[in-house]
PyMOL Python script that loads the backbone (N, CA, C, O; Angstrom):
from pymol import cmd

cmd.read_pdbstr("""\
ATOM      1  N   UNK A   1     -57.720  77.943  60.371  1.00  0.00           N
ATOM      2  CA  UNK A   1     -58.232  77.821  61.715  1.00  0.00           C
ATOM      3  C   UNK A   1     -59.342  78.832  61.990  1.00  0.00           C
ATOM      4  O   UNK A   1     -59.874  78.740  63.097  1.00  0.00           O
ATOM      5  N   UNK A   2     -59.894  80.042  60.934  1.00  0.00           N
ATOM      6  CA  UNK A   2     -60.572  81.039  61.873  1.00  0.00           C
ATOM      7  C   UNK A   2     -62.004  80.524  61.094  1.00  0.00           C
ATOM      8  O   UNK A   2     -62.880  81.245  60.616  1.00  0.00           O
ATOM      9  N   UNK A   3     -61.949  79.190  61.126  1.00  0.00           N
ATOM     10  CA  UNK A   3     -63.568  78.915  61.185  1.00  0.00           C
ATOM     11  C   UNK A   3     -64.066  78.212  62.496  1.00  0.00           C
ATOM     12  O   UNK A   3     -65.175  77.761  62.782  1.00  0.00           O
ATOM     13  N   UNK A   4     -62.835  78.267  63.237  1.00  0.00           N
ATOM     14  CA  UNK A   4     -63.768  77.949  64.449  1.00  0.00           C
ATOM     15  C   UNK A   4     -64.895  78.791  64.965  1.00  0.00           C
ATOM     16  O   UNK A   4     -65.807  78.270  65.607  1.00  0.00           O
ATOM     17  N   UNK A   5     -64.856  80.355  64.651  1.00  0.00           N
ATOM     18  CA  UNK A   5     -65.838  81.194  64.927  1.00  0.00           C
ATOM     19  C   UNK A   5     -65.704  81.128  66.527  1.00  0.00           C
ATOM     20  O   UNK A   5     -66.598  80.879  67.336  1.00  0.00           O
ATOM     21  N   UNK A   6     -64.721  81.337  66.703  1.00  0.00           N
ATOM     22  CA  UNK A   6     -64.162  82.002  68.729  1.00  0.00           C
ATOM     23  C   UNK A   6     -64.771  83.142  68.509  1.00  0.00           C
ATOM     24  O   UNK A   6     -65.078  83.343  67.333  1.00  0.00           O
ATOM     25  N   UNK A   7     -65.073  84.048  69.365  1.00  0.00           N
ATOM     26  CA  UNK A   7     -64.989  85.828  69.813  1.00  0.00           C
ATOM     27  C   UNK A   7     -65.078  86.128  71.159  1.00  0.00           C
ATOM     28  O   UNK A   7     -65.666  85.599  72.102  1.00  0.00           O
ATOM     29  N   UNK A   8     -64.485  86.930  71.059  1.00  0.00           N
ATOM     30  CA  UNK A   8     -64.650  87.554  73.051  1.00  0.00           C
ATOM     31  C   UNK A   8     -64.851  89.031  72.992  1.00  0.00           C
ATOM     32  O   UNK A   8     -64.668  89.773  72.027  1.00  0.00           O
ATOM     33  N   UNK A   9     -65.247  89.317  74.159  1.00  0.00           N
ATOM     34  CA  UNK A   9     -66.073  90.608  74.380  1.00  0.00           C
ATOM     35  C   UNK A   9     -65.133  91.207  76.127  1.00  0.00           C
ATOM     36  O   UNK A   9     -64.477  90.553  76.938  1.00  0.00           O
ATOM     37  N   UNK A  10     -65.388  92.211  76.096  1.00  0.00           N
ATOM     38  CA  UNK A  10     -65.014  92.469  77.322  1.00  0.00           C
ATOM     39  C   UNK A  10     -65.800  93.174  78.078  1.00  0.00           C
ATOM     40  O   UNK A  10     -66.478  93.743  77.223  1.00  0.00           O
ATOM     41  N   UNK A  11     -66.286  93.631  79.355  1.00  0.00           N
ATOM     42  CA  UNK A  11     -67.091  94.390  80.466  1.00  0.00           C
ATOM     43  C   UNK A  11     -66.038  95.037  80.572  1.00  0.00           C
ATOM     44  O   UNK A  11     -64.897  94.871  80.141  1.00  0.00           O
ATOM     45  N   UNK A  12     -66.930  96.427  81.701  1.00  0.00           N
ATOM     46  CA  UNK A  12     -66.174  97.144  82.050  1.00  0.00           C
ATOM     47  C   UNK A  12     -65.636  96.891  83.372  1.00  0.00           C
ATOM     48  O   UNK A  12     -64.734  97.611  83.799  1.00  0.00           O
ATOM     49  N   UNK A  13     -66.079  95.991  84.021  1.00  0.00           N
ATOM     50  CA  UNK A  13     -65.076  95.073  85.185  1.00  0.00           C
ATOM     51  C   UNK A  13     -64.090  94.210  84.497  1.00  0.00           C
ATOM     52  O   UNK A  13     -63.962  93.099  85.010  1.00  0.00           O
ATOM     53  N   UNK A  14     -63.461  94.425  83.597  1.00  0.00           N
ATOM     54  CA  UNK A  14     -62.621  93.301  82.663  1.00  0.00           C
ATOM     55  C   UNK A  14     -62.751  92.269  82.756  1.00  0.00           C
ATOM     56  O   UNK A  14     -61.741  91.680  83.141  1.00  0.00           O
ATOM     57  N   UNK A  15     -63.748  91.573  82.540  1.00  0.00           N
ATOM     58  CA  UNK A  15     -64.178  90.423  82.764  1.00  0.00           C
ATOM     59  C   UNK A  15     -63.765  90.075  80.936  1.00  0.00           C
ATOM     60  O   UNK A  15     -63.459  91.013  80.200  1.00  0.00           O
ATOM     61  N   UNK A  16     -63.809  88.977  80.544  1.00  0.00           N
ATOM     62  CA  UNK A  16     -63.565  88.694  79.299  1.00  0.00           C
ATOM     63  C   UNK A  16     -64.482  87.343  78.898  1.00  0.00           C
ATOM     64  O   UNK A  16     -64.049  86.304  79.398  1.00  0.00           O
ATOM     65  N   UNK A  17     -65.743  87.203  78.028  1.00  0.00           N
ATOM     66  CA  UNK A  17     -66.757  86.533  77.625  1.00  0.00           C
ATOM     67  C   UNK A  17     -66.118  86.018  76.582  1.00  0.00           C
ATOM     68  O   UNK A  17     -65.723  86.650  75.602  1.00  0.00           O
ATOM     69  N   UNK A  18     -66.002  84.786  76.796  1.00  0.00           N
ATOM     70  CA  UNK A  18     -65.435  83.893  75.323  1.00  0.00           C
ATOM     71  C   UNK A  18     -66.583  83.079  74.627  1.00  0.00           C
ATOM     72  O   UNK A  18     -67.132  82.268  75.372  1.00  0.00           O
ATOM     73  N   UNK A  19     -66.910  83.124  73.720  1.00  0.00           N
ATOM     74  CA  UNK A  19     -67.757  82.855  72.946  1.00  0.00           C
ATOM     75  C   UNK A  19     -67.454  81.867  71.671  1.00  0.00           C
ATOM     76  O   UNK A  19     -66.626  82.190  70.820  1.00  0.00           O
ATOM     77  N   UNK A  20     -68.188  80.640  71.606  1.00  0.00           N
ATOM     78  CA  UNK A  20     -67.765  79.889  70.591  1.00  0.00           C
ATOM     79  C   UNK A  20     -68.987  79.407  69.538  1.00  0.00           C
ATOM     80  O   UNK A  20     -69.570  78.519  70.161  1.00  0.00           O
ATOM     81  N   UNK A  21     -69.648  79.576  68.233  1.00  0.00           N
ATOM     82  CA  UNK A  21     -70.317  79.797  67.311  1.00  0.00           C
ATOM     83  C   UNK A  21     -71.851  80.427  68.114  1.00  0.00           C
ATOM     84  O   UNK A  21     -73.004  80.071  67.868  1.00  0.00           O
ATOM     85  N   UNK A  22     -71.348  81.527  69.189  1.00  0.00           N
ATOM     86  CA  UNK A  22     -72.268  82.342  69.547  1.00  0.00           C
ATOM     87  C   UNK A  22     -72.878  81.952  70.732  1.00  0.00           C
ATOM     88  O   UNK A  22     -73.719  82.669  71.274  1.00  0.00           O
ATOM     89  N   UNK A  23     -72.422  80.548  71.322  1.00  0.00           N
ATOM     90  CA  UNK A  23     -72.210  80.193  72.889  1.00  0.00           C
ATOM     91  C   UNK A  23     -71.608  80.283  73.831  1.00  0.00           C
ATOM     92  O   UNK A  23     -70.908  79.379  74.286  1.00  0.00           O
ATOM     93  N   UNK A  24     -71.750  81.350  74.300  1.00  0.00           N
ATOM     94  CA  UNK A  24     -70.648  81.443  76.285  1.00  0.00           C
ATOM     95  C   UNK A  24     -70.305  80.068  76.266  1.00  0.00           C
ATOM     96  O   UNK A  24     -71.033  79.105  76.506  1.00  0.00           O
ATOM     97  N   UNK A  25     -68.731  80.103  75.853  1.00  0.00           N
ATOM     98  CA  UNK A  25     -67.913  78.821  76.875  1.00  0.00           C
ATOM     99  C   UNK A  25     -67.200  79.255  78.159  1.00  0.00           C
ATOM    100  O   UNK A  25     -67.102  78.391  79.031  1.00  0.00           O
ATOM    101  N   UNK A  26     -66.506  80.903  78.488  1.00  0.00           N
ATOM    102  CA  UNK A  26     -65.798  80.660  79.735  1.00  0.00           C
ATOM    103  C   UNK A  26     -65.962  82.201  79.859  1.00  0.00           C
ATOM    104  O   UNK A  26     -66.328  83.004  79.001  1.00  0.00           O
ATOM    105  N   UNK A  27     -65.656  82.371  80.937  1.00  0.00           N
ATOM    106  CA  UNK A  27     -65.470  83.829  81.000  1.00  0.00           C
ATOM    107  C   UNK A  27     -63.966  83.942  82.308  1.00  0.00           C
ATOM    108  O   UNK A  27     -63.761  83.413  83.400  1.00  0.00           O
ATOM    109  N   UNK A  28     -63.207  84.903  81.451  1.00  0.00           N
ATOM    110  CA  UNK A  28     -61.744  84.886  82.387  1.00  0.00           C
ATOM    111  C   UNK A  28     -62.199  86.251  82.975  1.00  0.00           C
ATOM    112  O   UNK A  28     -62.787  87.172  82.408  1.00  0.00           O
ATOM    113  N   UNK A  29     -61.741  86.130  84.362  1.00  0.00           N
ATOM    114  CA  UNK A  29     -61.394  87.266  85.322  1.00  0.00           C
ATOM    115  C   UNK A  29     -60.188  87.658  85.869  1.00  0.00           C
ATOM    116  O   UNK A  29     -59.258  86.898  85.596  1.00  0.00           O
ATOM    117  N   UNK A  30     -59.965  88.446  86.438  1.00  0.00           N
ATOM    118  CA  UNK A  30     -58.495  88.942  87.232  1.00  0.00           C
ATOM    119  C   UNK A  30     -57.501  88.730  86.088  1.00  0.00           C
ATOM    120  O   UNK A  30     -57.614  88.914  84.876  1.00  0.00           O
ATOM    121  N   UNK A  31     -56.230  88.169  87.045  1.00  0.00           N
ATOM    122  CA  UNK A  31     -55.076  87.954  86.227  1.00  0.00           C
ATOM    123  C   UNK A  31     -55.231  86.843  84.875  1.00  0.00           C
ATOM    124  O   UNK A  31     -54.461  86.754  83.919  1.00  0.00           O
ATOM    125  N   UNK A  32     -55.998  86.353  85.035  1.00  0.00           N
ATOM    126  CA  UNK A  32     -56.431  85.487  83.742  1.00  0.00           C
ATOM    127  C   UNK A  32     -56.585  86.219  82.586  1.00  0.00           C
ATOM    128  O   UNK A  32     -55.966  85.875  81.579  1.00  0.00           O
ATOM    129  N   UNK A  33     -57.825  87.846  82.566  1.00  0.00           N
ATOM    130  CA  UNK A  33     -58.427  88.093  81.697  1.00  0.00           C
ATOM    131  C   UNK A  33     -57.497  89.107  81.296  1.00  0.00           C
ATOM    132  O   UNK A  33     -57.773  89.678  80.242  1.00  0.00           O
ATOM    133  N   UNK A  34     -56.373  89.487  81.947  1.00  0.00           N
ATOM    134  CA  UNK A  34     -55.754  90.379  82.158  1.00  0.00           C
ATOM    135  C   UNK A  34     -54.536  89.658  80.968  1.00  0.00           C
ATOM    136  O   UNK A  34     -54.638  90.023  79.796  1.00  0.00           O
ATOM    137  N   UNK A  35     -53.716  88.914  81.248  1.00  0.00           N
ATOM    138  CA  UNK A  35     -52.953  87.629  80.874  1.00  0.00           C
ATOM    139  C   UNK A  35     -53.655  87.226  79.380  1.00  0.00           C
ATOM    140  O   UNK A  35     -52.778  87.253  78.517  1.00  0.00           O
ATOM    141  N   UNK A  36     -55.005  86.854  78.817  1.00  0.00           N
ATOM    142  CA  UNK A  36     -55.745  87.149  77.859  1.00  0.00           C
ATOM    143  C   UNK A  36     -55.499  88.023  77.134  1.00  0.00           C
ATOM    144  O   UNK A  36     -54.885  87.800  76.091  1.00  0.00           O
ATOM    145  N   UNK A  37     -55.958  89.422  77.523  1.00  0.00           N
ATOM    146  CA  UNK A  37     -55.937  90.501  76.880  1.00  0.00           C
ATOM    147  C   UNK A  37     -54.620  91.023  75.757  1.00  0.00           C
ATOM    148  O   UNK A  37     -54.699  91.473  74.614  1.00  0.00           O
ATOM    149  N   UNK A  38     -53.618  90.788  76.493  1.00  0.00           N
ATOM    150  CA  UNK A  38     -51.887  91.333  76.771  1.00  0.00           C
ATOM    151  C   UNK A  38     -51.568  90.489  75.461  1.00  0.00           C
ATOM    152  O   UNK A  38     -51.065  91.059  74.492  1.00  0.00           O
ATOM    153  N   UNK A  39     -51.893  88.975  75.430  1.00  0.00           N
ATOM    154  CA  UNK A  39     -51.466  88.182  74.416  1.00  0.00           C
ATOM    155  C   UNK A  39     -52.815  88.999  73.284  1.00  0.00           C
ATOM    156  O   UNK A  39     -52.439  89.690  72.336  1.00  0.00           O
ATOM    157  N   UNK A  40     -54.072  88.824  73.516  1.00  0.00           N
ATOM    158  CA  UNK A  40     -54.570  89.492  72.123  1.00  0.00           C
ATOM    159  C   UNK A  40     -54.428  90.361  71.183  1.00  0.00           C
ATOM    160  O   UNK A  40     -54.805  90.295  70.013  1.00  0.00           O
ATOM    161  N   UNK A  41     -53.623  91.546  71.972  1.00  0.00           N
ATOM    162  CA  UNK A  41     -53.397  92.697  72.125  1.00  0.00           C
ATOM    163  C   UNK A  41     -52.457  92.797  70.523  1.00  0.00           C
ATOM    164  O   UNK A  41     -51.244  92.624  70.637  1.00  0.00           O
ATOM    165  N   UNK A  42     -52.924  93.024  69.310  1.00  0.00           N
ATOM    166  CA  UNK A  42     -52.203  92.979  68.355  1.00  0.00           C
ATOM    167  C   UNK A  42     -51.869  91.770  67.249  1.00  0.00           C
ATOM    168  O   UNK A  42     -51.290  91.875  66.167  1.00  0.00           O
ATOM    169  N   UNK A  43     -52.579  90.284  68.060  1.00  0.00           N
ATOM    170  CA  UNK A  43     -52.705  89.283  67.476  1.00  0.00           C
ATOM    171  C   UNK A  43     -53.757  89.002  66.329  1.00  0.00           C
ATOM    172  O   UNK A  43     -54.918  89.390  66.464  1.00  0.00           O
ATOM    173  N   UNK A  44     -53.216  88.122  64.864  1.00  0.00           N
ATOM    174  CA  UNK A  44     -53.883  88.219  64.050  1.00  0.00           C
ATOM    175  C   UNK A  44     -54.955  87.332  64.430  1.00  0.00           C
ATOM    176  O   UNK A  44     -54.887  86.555  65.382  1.00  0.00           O
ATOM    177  N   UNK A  45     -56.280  87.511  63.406  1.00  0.00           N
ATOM    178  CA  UNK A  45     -57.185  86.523  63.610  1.00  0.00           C
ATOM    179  C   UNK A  45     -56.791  84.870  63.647  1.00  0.00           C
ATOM    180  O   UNK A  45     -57.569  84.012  64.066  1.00  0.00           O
ATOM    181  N   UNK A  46     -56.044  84.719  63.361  1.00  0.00           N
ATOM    182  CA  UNK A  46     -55.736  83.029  63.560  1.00  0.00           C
ATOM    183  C   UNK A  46     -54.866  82.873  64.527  1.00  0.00           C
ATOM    184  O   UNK A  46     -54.776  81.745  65.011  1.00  0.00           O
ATOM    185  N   UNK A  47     -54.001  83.967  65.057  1.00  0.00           N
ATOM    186  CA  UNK A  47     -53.531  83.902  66.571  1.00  0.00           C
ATOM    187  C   UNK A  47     -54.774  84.193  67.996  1.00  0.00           C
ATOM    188  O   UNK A  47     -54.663  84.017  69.209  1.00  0.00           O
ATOM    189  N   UNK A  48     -55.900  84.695  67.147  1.00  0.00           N
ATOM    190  CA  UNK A  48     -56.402  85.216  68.276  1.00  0.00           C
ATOM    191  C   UNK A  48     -57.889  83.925  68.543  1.00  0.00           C
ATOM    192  O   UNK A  48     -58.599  83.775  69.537  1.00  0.00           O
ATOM    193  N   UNK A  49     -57.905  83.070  66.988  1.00  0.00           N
ATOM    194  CA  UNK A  49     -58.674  81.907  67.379  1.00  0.00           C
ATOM    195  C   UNK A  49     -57.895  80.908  68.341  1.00  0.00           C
ATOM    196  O   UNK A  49     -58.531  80.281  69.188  1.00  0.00           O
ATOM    197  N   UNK A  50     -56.747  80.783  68.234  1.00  0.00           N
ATOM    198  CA  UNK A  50     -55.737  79.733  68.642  1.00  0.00           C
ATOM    199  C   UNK A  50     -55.941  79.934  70.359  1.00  0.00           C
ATOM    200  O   UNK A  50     -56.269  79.014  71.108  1.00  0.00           O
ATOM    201  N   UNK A  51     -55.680  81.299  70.778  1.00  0.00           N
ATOM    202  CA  UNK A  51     -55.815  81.924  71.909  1.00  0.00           C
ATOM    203  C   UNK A  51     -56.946  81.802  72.297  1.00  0.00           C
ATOM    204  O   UNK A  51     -56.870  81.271  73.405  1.00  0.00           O
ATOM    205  N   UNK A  52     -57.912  81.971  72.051  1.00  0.00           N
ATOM    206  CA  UNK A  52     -59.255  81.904  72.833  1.00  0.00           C
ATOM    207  C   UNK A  52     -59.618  80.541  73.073  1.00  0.00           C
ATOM    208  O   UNK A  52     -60.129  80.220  74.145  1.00  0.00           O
ATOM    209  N   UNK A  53     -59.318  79.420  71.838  1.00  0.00           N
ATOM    210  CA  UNK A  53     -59.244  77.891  72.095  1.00  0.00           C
ATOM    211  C   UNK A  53     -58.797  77.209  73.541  1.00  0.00           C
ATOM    212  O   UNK A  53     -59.439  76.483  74.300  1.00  0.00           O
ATOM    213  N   UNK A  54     -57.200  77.816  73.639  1.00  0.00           N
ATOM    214  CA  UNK A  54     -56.667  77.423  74.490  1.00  0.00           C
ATOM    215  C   UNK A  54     -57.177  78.397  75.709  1.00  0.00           C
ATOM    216  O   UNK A  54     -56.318  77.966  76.478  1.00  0.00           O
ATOM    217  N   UNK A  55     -57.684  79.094  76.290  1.00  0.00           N
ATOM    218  CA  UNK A  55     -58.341  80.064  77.302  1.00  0.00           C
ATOM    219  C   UNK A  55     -59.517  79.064  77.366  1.00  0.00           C
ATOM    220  O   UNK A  55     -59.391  78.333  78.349  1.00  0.00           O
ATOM    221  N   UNK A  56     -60.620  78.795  76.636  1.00  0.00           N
ATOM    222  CA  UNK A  56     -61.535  77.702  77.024  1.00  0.00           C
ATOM    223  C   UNK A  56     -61.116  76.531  77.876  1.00  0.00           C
ATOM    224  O   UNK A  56     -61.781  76.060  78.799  1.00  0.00           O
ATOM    225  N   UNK A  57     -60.288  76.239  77.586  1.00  0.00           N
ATOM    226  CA  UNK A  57     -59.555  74.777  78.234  1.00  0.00           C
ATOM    227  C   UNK A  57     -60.180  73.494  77.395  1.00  0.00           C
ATOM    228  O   UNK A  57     -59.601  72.407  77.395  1.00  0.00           O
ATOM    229  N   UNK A  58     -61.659  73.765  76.540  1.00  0.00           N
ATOM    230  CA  UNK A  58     -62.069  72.506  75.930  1.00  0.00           C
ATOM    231  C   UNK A  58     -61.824  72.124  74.764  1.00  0.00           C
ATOM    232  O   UNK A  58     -62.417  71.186  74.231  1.00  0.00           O
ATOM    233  N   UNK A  59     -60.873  72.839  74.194  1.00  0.00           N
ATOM    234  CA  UNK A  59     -60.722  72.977  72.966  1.00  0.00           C
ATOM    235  C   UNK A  59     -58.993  72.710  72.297  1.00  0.00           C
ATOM    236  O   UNK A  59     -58.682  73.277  71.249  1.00  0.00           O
ATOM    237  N   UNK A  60     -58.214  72.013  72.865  1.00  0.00           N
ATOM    238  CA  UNK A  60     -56.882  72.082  72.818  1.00  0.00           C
ATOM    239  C   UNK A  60     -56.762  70.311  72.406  1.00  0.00           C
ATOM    240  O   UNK A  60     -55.850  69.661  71.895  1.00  0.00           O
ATOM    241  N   UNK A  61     -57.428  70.127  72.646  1.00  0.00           N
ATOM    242  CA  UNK A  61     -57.596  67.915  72.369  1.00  0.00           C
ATOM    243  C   UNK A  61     -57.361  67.715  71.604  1.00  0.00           C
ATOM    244  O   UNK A  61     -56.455  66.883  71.568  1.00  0.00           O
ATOM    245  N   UNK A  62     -58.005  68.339  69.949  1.00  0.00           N
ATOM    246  CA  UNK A  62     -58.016  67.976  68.915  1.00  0.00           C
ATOM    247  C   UNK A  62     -59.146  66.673  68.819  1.00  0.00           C
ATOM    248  O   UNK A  62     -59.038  65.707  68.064  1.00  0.00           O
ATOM    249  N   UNK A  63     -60.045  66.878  69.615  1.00  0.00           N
ATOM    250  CA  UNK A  63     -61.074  65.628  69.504  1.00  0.00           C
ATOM    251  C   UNK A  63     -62.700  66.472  69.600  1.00  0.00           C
ATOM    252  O   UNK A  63     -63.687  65.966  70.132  1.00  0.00           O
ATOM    253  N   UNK A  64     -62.658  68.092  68.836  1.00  0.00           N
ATOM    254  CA  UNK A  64     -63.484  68.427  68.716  1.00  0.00           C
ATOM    255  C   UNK A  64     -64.451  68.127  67.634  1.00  0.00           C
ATOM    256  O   UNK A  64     -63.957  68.052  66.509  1.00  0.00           O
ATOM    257  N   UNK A  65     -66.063  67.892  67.772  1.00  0.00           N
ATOM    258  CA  UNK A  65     -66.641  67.418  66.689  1.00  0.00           C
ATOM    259  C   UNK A  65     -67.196  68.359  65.646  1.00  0.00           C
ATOM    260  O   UNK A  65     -67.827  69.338  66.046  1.00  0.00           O
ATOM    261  N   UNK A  66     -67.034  68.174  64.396  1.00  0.00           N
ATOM    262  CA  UNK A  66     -67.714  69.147  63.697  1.00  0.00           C
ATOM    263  C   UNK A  66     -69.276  69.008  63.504  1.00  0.00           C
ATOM    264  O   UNK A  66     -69.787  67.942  63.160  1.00  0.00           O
ATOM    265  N   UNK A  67     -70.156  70.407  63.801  1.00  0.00           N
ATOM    266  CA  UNK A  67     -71.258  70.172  63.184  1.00  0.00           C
ATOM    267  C   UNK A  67     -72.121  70.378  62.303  1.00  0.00           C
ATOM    268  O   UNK A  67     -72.360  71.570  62.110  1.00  0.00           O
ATOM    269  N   UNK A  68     -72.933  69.327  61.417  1.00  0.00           N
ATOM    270  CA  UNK A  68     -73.327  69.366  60.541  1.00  0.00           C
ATOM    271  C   UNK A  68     -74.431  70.560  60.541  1.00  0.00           C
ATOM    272  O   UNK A  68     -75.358  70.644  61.346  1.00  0.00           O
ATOM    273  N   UNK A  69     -74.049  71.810  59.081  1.00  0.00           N
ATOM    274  CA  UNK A  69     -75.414  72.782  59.220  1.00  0.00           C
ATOM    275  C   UNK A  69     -76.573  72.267  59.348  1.00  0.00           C
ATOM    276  O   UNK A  69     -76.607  71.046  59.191  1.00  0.00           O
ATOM    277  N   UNK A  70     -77.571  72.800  59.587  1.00  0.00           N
ATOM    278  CA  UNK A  70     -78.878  72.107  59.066  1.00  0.00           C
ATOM    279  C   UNK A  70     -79.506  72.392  60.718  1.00  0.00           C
ATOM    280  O   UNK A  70     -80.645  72.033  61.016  1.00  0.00           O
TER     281      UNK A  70
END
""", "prot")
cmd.dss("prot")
cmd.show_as("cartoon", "prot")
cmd.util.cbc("prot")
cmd.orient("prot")
């Protein structure tokens, strides 16, 4: 799973920037980013792609398309 290439970043307002092959998909605030964090907090890279998937909300379908390099 950790080729989805998720990452998140955090501000110092805890805001939390989720990022997917280097595109802003969501950004969690308050108890969300907070709720985020707590679960990352020690999670391996394939718990922590799984997690950021499901924090997007667009990504849980299983009807994501792959794209071709180039």
């Amino acid at each position: 799973m950790s080729d989805l290439a998720f990452d998140y970043r955090t501000t110092k307002d805890d805001q939390v920037f989720i990022t997917w092959q280097g595109k802003k998909v969501t950004v969690l605030r308050g108890g969300s980013a907070a709720r985020f964090l707590a679960a990352a907090d020690g999670a391996d890279d394939d718990a922590l792609q799984l997690l950021m998937a499901r924090a997007t909300g667009n990504f849980k379908r299983g009807n994501e398309k792959k794209h071709a390099a180039g």
